[in-house]
N, CA and C of each residue as an Amber inpcrd file, in Angstrom:
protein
   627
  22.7070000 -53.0140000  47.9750000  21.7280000 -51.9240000  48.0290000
  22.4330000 -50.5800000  47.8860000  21.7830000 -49.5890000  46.4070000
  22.5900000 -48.3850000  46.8490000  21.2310000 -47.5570000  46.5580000
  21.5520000 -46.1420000  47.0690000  20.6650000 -45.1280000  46.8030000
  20.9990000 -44.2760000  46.2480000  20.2880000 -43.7400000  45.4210000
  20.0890000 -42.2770000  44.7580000  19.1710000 -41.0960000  44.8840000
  19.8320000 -40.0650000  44.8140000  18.8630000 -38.8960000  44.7550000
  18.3930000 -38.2650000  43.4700000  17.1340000 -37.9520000  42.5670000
  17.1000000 -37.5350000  42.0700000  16.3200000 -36.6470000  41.5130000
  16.6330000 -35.7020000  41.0690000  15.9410000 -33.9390000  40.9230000
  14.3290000 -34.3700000  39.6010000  13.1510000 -34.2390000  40.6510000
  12.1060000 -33.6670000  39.4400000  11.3380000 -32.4650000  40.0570000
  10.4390000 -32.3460000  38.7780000   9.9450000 -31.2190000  38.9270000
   9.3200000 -30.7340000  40.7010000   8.9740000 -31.7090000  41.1430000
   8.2080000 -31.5170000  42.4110000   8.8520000 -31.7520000  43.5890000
  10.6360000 -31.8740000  43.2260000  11.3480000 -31.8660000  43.9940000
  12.0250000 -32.8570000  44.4560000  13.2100000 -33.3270000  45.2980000
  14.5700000 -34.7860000  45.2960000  13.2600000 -35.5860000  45.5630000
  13.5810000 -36.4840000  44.6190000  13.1040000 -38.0320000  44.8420000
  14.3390000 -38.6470000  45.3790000  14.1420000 -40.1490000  46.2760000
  15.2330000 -41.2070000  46.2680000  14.8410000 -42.3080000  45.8030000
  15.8660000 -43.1120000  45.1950000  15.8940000 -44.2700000  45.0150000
  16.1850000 -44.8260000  45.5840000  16.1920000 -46.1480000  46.0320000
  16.9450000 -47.2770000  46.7580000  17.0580000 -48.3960000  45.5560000
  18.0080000 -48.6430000  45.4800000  18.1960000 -49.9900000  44.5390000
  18.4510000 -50.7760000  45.1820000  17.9800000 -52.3200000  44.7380000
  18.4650000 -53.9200000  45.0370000  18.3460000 -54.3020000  43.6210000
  19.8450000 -54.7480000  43.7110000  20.1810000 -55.3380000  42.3060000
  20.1300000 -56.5820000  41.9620000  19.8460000 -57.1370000  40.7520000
  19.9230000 -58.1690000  40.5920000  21.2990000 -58.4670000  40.0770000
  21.9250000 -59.8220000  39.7510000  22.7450000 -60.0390000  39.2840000
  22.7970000 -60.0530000  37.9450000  21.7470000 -60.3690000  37.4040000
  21.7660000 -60.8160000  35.7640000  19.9550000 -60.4650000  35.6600000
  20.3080000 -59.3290000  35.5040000  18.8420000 -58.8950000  35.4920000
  18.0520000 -58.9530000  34.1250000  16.5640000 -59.0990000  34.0890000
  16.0460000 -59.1920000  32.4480000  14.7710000 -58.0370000  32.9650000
  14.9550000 -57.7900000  34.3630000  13.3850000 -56.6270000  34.3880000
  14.3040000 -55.6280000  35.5750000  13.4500000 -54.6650000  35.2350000
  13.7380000 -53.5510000  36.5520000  12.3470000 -53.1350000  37.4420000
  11.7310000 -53.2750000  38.6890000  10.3310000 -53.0860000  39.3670000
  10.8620000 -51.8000000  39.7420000  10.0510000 -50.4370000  39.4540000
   9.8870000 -49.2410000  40.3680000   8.9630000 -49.3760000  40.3450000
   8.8580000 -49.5170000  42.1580000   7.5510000 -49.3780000  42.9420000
   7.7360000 -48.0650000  43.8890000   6.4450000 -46.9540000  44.0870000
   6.1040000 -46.8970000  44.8830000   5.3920000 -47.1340000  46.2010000
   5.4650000 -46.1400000  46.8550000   4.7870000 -46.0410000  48.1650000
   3.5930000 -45.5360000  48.1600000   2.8750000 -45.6230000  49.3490000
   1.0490000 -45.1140000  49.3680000   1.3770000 -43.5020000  49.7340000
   0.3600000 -42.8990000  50.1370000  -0.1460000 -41.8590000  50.8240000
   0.3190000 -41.8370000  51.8410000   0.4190000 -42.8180000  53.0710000
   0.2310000 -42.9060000  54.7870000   1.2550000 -43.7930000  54.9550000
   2.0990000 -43.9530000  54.0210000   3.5830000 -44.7320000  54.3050000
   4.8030000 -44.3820000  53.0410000   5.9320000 -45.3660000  53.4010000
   7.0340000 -45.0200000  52.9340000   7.5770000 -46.2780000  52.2430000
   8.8920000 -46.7160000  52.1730000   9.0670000 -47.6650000  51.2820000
   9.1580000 -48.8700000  52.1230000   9.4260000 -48.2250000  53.6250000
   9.5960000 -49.6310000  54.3050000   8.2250000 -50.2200000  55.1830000
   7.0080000 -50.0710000  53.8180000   5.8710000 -51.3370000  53.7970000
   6.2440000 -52.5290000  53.7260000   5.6850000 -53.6170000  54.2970000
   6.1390000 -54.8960000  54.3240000   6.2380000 -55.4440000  53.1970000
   5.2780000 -55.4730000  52.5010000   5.1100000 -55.8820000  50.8280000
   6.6070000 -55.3840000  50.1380000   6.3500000 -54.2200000  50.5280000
   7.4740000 -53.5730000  49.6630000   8.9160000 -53.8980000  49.8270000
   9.4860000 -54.3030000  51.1910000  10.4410000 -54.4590000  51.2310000
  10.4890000 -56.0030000  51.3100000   9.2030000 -56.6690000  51.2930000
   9.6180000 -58.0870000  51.3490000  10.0300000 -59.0440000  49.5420000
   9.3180000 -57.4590000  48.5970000   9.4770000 -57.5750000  47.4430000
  10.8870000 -57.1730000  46.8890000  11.6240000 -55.8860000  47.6820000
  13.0130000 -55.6800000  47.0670000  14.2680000 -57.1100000  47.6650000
  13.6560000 -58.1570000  48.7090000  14.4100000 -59.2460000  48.9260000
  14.3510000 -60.0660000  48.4800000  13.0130000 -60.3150000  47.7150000
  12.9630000 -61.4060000  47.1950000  13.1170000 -61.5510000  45.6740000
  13.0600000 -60.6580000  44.8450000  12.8430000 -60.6580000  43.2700000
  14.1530000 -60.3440000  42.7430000  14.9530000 -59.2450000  43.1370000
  16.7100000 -59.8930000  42.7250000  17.0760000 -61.0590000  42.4740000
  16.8200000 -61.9940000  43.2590000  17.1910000 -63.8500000  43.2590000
  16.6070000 -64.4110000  41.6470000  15.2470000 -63.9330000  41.2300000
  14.4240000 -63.9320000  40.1110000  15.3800000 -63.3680000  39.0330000
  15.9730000 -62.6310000  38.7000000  16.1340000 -61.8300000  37.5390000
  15.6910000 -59.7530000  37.9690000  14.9410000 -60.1180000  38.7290000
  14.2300000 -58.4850000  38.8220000  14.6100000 -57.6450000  39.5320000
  15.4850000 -56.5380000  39.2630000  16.2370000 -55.6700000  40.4530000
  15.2090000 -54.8230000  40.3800000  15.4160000 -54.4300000  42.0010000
  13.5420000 -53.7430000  42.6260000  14.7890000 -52.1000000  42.8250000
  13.5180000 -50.9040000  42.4790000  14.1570000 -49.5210000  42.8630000
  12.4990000 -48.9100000  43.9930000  13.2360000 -49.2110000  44.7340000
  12.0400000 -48.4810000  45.5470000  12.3780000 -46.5060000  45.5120000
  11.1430000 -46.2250000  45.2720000  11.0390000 -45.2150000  45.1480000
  10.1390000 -44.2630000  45.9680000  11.0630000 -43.4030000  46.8100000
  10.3390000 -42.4040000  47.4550000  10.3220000 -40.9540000  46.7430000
   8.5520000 -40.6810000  46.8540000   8.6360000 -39.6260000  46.3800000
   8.7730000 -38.0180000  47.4260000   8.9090000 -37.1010000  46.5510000
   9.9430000 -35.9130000  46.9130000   8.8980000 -35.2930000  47.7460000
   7.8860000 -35.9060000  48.2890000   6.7710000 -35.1520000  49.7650000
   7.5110000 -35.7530000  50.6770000   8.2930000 -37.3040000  50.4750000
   8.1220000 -38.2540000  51.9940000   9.8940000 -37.7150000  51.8100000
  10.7480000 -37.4280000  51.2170000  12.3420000 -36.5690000  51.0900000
  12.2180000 -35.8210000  51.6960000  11.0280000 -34.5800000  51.7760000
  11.1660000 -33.6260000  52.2480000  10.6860000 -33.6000000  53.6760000
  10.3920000 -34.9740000  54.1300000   9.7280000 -34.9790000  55.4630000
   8.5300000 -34.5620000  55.9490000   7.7820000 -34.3740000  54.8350000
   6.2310000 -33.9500000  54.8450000   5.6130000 -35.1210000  55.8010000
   4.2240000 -34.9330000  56.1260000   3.3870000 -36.0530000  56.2300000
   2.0330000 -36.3220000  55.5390000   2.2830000 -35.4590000  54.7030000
   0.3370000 -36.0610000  53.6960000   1.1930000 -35.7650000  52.3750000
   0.4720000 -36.6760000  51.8620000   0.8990000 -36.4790000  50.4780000
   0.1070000 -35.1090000  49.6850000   0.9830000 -34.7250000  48.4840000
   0.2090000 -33.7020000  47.8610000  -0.9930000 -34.3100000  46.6520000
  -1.2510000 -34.1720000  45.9330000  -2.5860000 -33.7500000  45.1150000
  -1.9460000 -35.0180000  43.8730000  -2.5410000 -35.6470000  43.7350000
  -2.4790000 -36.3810000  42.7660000  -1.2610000 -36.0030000  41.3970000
  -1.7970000 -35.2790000  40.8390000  -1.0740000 -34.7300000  39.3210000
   0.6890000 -34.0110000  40.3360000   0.6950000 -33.5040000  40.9400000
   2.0820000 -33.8040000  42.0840000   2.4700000 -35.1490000  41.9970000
   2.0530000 -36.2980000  42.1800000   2.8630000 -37.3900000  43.1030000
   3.1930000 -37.6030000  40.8270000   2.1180000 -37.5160000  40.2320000
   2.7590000 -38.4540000  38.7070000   3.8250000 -37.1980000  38.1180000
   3.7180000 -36.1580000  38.8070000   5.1640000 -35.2080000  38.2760000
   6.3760000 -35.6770000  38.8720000   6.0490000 -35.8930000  40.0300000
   7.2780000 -36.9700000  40.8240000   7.7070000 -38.2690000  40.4220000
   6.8370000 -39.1410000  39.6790000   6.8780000 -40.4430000  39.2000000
   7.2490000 -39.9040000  37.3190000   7.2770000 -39.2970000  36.8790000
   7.4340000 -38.8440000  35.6810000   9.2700000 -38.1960000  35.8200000
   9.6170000 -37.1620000  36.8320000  10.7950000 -37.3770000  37.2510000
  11.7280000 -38.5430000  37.5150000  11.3830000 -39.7270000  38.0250000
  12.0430000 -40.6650000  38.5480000  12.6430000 -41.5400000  37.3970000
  11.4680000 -41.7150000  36.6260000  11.5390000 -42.5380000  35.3460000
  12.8010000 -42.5660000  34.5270000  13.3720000 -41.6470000  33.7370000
  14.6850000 -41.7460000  33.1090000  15.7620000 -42.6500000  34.2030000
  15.6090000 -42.4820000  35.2720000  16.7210000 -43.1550000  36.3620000
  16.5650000 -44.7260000  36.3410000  14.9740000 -44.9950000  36.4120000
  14.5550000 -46.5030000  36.5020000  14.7270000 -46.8920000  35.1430000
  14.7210000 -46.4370000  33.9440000  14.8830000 -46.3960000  33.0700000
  16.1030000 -46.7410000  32.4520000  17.3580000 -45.9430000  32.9130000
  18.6440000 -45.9140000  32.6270000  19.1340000 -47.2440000  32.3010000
  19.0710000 -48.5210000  33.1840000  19.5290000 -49.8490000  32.9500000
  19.4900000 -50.2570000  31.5670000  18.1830000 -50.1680000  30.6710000
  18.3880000 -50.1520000  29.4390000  16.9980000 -51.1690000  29.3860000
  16.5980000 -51.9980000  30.2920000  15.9780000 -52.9560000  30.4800000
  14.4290000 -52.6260000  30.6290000  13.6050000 -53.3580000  30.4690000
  12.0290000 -53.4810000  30.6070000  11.9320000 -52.6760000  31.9330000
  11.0230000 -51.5730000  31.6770000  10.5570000 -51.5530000  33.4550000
   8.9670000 -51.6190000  33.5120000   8.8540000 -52.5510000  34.7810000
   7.1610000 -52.7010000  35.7170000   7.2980000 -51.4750000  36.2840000
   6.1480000 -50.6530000  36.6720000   6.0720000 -49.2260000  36.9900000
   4.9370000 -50.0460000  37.9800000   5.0160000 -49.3780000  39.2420000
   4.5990000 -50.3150000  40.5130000   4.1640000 -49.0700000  41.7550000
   3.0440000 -49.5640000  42.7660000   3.1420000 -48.7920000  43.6300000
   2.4550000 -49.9460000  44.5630000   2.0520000 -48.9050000  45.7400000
   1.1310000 -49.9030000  46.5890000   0.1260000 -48.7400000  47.0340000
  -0.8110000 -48.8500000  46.7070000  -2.3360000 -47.8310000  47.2960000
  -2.2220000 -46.4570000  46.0970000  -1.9850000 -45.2170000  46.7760000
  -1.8010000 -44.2000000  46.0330000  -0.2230000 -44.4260000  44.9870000
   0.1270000 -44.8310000  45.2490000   1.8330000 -45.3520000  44.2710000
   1.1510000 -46.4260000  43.5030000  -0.0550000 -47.4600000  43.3070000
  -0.5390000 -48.0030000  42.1950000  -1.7070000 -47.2260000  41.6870000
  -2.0240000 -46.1960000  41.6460000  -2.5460000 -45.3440000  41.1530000
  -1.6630000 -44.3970000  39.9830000  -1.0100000 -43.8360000  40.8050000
   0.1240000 -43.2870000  40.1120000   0.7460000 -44.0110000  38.8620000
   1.2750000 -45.4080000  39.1430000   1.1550000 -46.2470000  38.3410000
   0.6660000 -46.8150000  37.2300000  -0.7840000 -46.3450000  37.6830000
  -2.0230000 -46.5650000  36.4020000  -2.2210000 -45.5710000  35.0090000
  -1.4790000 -44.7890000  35.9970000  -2.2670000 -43.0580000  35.1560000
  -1.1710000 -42.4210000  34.2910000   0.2180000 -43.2620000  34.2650000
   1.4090000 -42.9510000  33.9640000   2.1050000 -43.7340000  32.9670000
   1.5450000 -45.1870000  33.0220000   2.3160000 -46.5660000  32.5340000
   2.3840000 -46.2460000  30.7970000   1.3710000 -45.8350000  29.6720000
   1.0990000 -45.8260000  28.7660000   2.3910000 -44.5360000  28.6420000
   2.1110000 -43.2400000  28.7520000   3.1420000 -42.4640000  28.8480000
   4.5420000 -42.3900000  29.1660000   4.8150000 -43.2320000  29.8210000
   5.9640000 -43.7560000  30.1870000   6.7660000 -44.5120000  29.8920000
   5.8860000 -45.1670000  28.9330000   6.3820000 -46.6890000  28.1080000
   6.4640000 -47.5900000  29.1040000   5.8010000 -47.9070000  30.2870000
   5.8840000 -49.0240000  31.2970000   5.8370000 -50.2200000  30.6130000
   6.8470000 -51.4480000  30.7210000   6.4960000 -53.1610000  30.7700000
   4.9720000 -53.1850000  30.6690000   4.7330000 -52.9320000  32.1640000
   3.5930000 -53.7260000  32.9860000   3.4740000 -52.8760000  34.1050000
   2.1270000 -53.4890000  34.3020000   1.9980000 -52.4210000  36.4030000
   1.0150000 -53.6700000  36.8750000   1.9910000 -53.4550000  38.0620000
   2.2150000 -53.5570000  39.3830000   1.1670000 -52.9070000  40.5050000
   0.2680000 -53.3960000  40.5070000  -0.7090000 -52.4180000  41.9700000
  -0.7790000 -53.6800000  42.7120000  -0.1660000 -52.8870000  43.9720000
  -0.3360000 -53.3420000  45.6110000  -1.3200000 -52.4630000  45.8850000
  -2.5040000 -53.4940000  46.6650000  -3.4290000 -52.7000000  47.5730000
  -4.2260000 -52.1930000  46.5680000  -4.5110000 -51.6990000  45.3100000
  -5.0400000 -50.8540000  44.5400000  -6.5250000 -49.9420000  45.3130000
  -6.3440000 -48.6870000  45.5540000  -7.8120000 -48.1720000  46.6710000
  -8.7170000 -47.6390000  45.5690000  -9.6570000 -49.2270000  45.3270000
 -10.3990000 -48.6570000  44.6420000 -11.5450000 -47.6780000  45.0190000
 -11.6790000 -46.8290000  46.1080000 -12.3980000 -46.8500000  46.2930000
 -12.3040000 -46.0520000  47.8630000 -12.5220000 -44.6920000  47.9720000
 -12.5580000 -44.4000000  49.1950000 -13.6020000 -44.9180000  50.4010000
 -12.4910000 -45.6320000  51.5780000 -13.5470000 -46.8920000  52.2110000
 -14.4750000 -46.0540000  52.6680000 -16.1400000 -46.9870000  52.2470000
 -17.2370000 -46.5630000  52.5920000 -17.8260000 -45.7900000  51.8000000
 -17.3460000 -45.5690000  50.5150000 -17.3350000 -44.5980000  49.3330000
 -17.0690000 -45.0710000  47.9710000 -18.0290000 -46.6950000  48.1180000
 -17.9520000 -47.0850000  46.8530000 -18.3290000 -46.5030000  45.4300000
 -18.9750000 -45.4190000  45.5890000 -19.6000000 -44.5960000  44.3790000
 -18.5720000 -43.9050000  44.2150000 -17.4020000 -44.0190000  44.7550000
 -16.3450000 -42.8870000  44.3660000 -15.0330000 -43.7630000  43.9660000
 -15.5450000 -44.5680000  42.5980000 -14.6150000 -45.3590000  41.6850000
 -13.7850000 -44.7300000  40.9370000 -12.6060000 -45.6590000  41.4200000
 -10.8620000 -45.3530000  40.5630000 -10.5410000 -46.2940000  39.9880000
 -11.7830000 -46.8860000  38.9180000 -11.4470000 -48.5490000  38.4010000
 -11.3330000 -47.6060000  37.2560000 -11.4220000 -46.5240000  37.0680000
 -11.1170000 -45.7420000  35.2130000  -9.5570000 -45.9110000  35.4550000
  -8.7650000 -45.6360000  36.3330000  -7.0970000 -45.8140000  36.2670000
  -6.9080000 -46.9440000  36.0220000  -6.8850000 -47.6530000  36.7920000
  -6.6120000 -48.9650000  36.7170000  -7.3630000 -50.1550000  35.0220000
  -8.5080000 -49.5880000  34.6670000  -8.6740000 -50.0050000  33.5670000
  -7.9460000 -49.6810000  32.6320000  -7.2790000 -48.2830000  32.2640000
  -6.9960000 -47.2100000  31.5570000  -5.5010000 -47.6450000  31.5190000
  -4.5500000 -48.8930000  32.2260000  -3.4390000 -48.5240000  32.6120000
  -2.9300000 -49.1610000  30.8300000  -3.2720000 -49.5910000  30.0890000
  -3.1800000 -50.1250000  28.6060000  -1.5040000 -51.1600000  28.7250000
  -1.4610000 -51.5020000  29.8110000  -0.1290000 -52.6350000  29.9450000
  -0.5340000 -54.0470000  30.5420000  -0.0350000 -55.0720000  30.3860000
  -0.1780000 -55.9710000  31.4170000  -0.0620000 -55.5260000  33.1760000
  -1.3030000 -55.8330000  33.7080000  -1.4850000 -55.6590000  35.4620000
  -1.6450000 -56.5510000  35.8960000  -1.0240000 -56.1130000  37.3450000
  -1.1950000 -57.5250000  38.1540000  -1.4970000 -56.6470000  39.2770000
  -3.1270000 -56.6300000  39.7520000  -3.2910000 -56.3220000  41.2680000
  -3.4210000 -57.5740000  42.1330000  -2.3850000 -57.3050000  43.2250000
  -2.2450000 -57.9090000  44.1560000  -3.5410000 -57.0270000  45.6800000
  -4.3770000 -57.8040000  46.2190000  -5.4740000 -57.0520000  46.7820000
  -6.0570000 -57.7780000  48.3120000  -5.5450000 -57.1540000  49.2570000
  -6.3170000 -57.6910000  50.8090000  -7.2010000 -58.1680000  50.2730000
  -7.7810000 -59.3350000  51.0000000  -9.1390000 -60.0830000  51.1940000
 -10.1770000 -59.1510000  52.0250000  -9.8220000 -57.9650000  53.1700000
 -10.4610000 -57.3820000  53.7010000 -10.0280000 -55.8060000  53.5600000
  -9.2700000 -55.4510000  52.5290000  -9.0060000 -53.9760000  52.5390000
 -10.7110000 -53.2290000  51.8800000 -10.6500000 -52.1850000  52.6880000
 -11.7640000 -51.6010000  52.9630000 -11.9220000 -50.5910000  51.6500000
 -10.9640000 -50.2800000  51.3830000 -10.5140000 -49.7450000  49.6900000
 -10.8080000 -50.5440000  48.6480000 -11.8270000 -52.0890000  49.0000000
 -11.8220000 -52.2060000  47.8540000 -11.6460000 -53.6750000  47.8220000
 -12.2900000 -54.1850000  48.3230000 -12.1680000 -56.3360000  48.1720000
 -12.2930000 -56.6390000  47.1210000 -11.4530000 -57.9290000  46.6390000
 -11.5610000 -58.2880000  45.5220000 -12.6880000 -58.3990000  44.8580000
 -13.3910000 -58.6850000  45.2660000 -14.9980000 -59.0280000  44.8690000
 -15.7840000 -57.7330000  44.0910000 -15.1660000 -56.5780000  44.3030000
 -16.0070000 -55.3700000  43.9730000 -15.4600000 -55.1130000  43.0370000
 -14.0150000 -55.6400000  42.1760000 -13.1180000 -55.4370000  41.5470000
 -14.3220000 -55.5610000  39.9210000 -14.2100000 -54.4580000  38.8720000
 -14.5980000 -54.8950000  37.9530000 -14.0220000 -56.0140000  37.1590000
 -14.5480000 -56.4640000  36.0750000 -13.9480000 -57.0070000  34.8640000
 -12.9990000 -56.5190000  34.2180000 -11.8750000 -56.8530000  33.4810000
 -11.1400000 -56.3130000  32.7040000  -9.8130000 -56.8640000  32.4470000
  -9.2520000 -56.2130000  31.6240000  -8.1070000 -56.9790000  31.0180000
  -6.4470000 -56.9930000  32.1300000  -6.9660000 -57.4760000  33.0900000
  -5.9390000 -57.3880000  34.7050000  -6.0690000 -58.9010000  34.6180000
  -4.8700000 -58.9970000  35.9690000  -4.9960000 -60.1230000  36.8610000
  -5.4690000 -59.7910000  38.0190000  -5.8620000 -60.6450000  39.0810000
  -6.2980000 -60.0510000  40.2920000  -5.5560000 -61.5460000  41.3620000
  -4.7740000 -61.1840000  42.4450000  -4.4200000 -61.9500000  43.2960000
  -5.4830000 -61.7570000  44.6130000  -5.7340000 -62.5570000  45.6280000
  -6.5640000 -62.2020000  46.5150000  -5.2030000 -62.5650000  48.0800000
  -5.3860000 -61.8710000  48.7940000  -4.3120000 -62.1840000  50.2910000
  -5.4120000 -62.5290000  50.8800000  -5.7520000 -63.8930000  51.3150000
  -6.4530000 -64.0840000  52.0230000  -6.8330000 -63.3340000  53.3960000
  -7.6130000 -62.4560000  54.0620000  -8.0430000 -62.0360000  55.3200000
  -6.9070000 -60.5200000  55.2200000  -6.3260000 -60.3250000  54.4820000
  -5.7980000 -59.1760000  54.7090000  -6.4750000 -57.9380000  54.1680000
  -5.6810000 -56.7160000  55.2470000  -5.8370000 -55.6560000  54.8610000
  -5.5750000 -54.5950000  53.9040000  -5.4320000 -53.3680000  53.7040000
  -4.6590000 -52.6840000  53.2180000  -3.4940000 -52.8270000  52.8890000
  -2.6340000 -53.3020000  53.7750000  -1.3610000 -53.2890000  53.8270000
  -1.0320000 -54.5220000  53.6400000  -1.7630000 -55.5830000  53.6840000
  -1.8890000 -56.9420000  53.8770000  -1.2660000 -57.5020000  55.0420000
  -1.6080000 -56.7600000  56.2700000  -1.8310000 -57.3500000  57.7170000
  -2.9150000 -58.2100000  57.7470000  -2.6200000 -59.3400000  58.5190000
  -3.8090000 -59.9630000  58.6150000  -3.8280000 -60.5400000  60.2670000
  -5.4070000 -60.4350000  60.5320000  -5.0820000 -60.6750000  61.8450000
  -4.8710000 -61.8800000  62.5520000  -4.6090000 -62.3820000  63.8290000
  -4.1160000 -63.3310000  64.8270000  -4.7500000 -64.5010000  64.7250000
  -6.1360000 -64.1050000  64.4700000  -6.6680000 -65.6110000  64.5250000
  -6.7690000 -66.1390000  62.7530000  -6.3210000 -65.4530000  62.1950000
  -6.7150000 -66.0750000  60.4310000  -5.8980000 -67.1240000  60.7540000
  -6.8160000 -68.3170000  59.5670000  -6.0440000 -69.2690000  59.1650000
  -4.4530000 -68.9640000  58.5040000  -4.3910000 -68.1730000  58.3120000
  -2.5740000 -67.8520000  57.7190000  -1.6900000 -66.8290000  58.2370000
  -0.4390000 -66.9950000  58.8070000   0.0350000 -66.7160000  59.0900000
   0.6250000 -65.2670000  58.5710000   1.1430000 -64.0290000  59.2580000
   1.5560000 -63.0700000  58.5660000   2.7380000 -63.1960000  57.7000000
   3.8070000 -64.0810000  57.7180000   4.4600000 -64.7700000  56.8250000
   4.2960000 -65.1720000  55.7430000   2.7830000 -66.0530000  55.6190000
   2.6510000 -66.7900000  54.7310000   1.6070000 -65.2350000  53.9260000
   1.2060000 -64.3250000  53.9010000   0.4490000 -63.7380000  53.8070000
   1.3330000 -63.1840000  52.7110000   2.0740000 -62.6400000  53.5880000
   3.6530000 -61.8360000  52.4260000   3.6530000 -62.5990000  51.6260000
   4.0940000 -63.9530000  51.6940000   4.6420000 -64.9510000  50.5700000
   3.7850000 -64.9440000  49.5290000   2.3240000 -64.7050000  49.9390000
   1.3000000 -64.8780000  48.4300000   1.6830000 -63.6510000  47.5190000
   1.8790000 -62.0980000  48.4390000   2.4490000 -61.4010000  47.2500000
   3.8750000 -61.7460000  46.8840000   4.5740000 -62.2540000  47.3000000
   6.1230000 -62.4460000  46.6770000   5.8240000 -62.8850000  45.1580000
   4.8540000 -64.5890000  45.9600000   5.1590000 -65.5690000  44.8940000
   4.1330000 -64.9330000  43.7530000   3.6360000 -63.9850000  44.4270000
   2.3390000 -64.0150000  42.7970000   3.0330000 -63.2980000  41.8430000
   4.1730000 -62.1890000  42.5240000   4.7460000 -61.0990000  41.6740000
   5.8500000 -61.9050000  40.7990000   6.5710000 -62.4390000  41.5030000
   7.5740000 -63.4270000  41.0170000   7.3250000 -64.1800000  39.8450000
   5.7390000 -64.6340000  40.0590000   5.1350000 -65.8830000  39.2950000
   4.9770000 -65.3380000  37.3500000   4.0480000 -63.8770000  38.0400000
   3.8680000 -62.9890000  37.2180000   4.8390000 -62.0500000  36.2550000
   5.6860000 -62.0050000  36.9780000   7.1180000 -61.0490000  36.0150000
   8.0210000 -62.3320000  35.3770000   7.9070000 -63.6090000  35.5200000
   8.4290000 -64.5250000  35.1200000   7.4300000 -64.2680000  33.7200000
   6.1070000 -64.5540000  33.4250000   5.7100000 -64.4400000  32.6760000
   5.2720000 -63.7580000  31.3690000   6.2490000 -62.0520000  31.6470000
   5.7490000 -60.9590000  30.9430000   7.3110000 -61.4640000  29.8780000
   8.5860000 -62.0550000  30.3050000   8.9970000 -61.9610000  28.9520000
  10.2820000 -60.5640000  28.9800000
């Protein structure tokens, strides 16, 4: 694992790298709004997909560097993700452009411009909870790459079920949330909960080639 700092317009981003050995993909994922890189998903994804071929760069953007606590304004976080890019980039290799909540948003709205592989949405919020008329399925339709949303069974942003049609994949975490916590009494364990996003991402970046 090493880290980097690096200068965009909206100020130091970091990287964290986990490398692969013999890599054929590179994952920059972000982070949401109301967290950082060490989401469970997220870090259960930079342990497990190195072993695959896929060295993961988690990426914090230059609000959560500077020790802020709310994120700024949308067109901010993709000046920050538009900064980062030449770095995730550098390897020479395919990159998945990735987030989880507001970082697969970012994701969506960037991938075509960026020349992204593929994207990657964890959590995708379609949808401010309780505020289904206030749809963000135009990003996520719009992202013109291979997607793979990975999506709580109970995130309030947006259950699979409300998910439109379109040219995506859609994974479901059984009983989970946002974050894909799931609670005490579900049939599945918080272990096994993680493992559905490991294996779906794993399953999925095996397949892009």
């Amino acid at each position: 694992m090493t880290t980097e700092i690096v200068g965009t317009d909206a100020g130091h981003a970091r990287i964290t790298w986990h490398a692969a050995e013999q890599p054929k993909l590179v994952l920059a994922v972000g982070h949401g709004a109301g967290g950082g890189i060490e989401a469970r998903d997220l870090k259960a994804l930079a342990a497990a997909l190195p072993a695959h071929g896929v060295t993961v760069a988690l990426v914090e953007q230059p609000w959560r560097v500077a020790g802020k606590k709310v994120a700024p304004a949308p067109k901010t976080l993709d000046v920050g993700w538009r900064g980062i890019w030449p770095a995730v980039a550098a390897p020479g290799l395919p990159v998945i452009s990735g987030g989880r909540s507001a970082g697969a948003r970012v994701a969506c709205r960037t991938a075509t411009e960026l020349g992204a592989h593929a994207v990657l949405a964890l959590g995708f919020p379609l949808h401010p909870p309780g505020r289904p008329e206030k749809s963000r399925a135009g990003e996520l339709l719009g992202a013109g790459v291979p997607t793979l949303v990975v999506q709580g069974g109970n995130d309030t942003f947006g259950r699979p079920g409300e998910f439109p049609g379109g040219d995506y994949e859609l994974v479901e975490v059984p009983y989970g949330d946002h974050g894909f916590a799931v609670p005490k009494r579900a049939e599945i364990s918080q272990e096994e909960a993680v493992a559905i996003v490991t294996d779906a991402v794993v399953k999925w970046a095996g397949s892009l080639g």
